[in-house]
C-alpha positions as CSV (number, residue, x, y, z in Angstrom):
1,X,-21.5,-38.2,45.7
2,X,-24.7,-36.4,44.4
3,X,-23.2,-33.1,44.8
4,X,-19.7,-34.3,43.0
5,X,-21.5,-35.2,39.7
6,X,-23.8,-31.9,39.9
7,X,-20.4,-29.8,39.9
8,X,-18.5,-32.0,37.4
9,X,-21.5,-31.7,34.8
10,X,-21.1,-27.6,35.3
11,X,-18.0,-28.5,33.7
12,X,-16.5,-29.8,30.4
13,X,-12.7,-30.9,29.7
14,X,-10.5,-30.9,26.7
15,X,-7.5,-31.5,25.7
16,X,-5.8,-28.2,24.3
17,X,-2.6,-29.5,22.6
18,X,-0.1,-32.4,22.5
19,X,1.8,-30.8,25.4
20,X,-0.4,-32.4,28.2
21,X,-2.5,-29.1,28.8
22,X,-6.0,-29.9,29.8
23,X,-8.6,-26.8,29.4
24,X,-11.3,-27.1,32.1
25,X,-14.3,-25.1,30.2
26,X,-18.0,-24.0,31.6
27,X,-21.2,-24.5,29.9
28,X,-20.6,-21.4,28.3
29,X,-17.5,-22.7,26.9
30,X,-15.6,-20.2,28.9
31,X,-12.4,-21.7,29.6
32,X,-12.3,-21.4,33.2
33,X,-9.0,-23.2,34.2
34,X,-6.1,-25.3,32.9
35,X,-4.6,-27.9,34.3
36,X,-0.6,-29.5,33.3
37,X,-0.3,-32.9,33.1
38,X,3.8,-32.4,33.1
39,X,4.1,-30.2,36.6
40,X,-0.4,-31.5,38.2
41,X,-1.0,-27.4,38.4
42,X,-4.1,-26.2,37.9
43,X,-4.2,-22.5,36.9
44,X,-7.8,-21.0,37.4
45,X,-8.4,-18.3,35.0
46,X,-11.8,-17.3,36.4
47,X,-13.7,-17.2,40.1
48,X,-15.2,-20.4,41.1
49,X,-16.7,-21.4,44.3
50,X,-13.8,-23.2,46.4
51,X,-15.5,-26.2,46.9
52,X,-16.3,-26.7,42.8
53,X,-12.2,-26.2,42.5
54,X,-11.6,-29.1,45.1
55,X,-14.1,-31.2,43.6
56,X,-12.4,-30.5,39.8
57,X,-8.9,-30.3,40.7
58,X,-9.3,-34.0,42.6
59,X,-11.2,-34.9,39.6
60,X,-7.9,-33.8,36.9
61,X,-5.7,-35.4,39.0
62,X,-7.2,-38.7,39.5
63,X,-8.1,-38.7,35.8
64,X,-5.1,-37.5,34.4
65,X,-2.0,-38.1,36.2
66,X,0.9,-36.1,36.5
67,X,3.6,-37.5,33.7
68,X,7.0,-37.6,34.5
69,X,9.1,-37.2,31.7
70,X,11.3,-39.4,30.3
71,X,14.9,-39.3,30.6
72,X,17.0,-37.5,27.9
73,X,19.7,-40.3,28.0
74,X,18.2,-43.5,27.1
């Protein structure tokens, strides 16, 4: 559990716009990933260690679930 919150403070999260796109930024600010709320992909835009992506894509996905989107015809 240690090692979890070591790699998840290596990391900050934000939410880029009202579209459900959730930037997954370094300490540098770098934005290293971003994850879709509407489809639960995470698109890495930089080289991170495999197990720091495991760790941060279970992380997105528990914290912000995939949305389904609402049906045109209600």
């Amino acid at each position: 559990m240690q090692k979890h919150q070591a790699t998840l403070s290596s990391f900050h999260f934000r939410r880029s716009t009202t579209d459900g796109i959730i930037q997954v930024l370094n300490e540098g600010s770098y934005v290293m990933a971003e994850y879709s709320e509407r489809t639960g992909l995470v698109k890495w835009q930089r080289v991170v260690l495999a197990t720091q992506r495991e760790i941060v894509e279970k992380w997105l996905r528990e914290r912000y679930p995939m949305q389904l989107a609402k049906a045109a015809n209600n």
